[in-house]
N, C-alpha and C positions, 0 to 999 in steps of 0.2 A: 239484587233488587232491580227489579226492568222498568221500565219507564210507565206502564201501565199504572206500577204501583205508586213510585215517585208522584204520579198525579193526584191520588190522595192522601196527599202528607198535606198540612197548612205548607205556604209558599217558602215561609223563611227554613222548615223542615230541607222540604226538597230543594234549595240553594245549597244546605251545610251537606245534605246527601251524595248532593253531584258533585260537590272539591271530592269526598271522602271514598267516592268511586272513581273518578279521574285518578287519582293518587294509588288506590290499590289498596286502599285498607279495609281492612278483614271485616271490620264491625259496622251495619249500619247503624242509622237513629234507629230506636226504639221509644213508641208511643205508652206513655204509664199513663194507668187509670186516674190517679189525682196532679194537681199542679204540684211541680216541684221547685217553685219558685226559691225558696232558701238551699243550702247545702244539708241544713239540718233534714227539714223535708225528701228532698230527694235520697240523702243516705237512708233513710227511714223506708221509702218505698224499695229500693234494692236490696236493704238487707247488708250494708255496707257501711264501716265506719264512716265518719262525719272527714274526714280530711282525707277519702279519697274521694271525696269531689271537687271535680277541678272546677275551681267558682272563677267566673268573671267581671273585675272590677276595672271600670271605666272611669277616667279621668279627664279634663281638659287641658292639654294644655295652651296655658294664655297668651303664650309669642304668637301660634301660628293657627290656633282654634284646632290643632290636629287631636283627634283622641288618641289617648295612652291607656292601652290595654292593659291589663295585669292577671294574668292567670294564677291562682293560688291556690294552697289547700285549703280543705271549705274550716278546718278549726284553727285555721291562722288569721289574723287581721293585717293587713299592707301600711309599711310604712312610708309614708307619703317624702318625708325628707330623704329618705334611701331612694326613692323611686326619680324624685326633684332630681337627684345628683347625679342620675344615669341619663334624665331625660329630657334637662334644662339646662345646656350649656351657658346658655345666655344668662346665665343668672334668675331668667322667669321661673315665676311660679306654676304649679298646678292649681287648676280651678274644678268646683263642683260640674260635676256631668248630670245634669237633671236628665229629665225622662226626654225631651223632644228629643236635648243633645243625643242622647244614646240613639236613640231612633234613626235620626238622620244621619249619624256618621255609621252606625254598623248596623240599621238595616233591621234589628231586632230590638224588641221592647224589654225591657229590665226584666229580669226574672226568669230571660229565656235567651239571654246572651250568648252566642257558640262564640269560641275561641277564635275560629276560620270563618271564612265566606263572608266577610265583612261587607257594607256595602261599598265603603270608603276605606283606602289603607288605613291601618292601624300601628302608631307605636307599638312593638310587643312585648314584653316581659315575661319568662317564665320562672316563680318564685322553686327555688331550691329546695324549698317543705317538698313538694309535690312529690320526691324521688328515694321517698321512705316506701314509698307502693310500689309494685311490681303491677297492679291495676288500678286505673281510675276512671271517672265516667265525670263528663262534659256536658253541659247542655247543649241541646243541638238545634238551638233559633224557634223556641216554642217553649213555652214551659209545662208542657207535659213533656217533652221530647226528652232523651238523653242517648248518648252514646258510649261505648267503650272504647279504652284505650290505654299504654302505657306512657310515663313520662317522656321516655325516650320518642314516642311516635308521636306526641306532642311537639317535640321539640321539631321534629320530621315536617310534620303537616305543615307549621305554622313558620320555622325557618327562624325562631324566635330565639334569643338569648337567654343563658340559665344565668339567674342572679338571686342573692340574698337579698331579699325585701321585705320580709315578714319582720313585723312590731317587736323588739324585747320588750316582753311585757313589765318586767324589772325596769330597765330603765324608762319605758312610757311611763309606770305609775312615779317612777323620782321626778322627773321632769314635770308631772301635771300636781303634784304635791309642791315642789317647788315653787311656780306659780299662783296656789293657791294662799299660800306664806305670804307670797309678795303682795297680794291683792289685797290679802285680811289687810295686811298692818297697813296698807294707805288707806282704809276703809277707817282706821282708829282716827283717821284728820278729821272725821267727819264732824265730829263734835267739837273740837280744838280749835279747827278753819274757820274763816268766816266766807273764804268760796269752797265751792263743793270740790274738791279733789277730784283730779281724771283717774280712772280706774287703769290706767295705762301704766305697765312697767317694761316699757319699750321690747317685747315682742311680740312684735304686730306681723303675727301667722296664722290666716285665716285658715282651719282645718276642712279639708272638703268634706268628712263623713259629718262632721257635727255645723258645722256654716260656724261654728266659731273662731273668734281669735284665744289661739290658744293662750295668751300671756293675759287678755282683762276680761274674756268670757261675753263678748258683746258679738251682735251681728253686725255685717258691714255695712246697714243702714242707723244702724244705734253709734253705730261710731261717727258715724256721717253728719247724725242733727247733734249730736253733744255739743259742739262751739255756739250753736242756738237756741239748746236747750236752756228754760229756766232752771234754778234750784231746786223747785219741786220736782220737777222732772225728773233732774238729774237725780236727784234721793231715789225716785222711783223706780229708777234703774241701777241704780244700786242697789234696792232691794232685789231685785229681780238676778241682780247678778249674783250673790250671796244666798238666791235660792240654789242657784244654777250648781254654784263651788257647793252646795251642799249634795245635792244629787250626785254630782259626780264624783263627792269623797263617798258616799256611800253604795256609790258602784265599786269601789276601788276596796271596800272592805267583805264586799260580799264571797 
C-alpha cells in the first residue's frame, strides 16, 4: 500500500496501516461495504465464523484511568474478575469504558477499535480462545475497516500477553442464580419488616458490561440515594430490581 493510497483511508485506518507496514505484515486494512461494528456482523460480511473475529474490549482501570484492552474471540464473552486479577494488583477495580473514554485513550470509536495504534498505551491482553484459528480478522480503526491476521502475529504486532479470560458460562450462570436466591429471600422481609430491607447481600461488584452490582442488581447512583430514599421509593426499586433478576433469569434459560 503507498502512501498515495494510505491517504484515502478515514485517519484512524491509515494510523493501524502504517504500525501494520512498519512491522512488515502481509495483510493490509480492507474497507467492507457495510459497518461491522459487532463480531456477528463483521463475521457475516467475510464469510467467516463469529469467533474468528478478534473483537476489542476496553476497560478502565480505576487506580490509574489507564485502559485495559482485551482482545477476544468475537463468540466468547471476557471475564472481568480473571482480567481484575492480571491487571489490578492493587486490589482496584475495573470500571466501564464509555464511549468518550474509548475515544480518548485509543484514538478510535467503539465499533472500530484496532488491537494496535492506540492513541495512548494500552494494558493488553490476548484471550487464549483466539488460538483455535489458524486465521482471524481485527478491526482496523473504522468500522468498515478490517484486517487479517493470525493469533500468533497478534501476539507479534501488539507484544501482548496470552491469557485465559474468557467467561465460564457454567459457572457465570451458578454465581448469577446464586445471587438471585439471595436477593428473592430478603425481598420476603418486605412484608414481615416494618423498614424496607436493603437489597444488599454484601457483593458490591459493580459489572462494567451491565453498570450493575452484581450481588443486589442496582446502579451506583440507586445504591447511592437508598440511605435517603423513602419507603416508597425504596419498594419502587425493588420492584424494578425484581424486574431486573427476572430478565436476567430468563436470558439464562434461553
Amino acid at each position: 500500500m503507498c502512501g498515495a493510497e494510505l491517504k484515502v483511508l478515514p485517519e484512524g485506518v491509515q494510523r493501524v496501516a502504517e504500525v501494520l507496514q512498519a512491522q512488515g505484515h502481509p495483510h493490509m486494512p480492507v474497507m467492507l461495504d457495510d459497518a461491522a461494528r459487532t463480531a456477528q456482523q463483521a463475521a457475516d460480511a467475510l464469510g467467516v465464523a463469529v469467533g474468528q473475529i478478534a473483537k476489542s474490549i476496553i476497560f478502565r482501570r480505576k487506580s490509574d484511568d489507564v485502559a485495559v484492552l482485551v482482545v477476544t474471540s468475537g463468540d466468547r464473552r471476557v471475564d472481568e474478575k480473571k482480567v481484575e486479577a492480571l491487571v489490578c494488583p492493587d486490589g482496584r477495580r475495573l470500571g466501564r469504558a464509555d464511549a468518550a473514554f474509548v475515544k480518548s485513550r485509543t484514538g478510535f470509536s467503539i465499533g472500530g477499535v484496532s488491537p494496535l495504534a492506540h492513541a495512548t498505551a494500552s494494558v493488553t491482553l490476548i484471550d487464549a480462545s483466539l488460538f483455535r484459528f489458524d486465521e482471524i480478522w481485527a478491526a482496523a480503526g473504522h468500522p468498515h475497516a478490517v484486517f487479517q491476521l493470525s493469533p500468533w502475529q497478534l501476539q507479534d504486532l501488539t507484544g501482548a500477553p496470552v491469557a485465559d479470560v474468557a467467561v465460564d458460562d457454567d459457572e457465570k450462570k451458578r454465581d448469577l442464580q446464586r445471587a438471585i436466591t439471595l436477593v428473592r429471600l430478603r425481598a420476603q422481609a418486605l412484608d414481615t419488616q416494618a423498614d424496607v430491607p436493603s437489597p444488599c447481600i454484601s457483593i458490591c461488584r459493580m459489572s462494567a458490561s451491565s453498570g450493575l452490582c452484581e450481588g443486589c442488581f442496582r446502579t451506583g447512583d440507586e445504591i447511592a440515594v437508598w440511605s435517603r430514599a423513602d419507603d416508597d421509593e425504596k419498594r419502587a426499586l425493588w420492584k424494578l430490581i425484581t424486574q431486573r433478576m427476572d430478565a436476567l433469569q430468563g436470558v439464562m434459560v434461553m
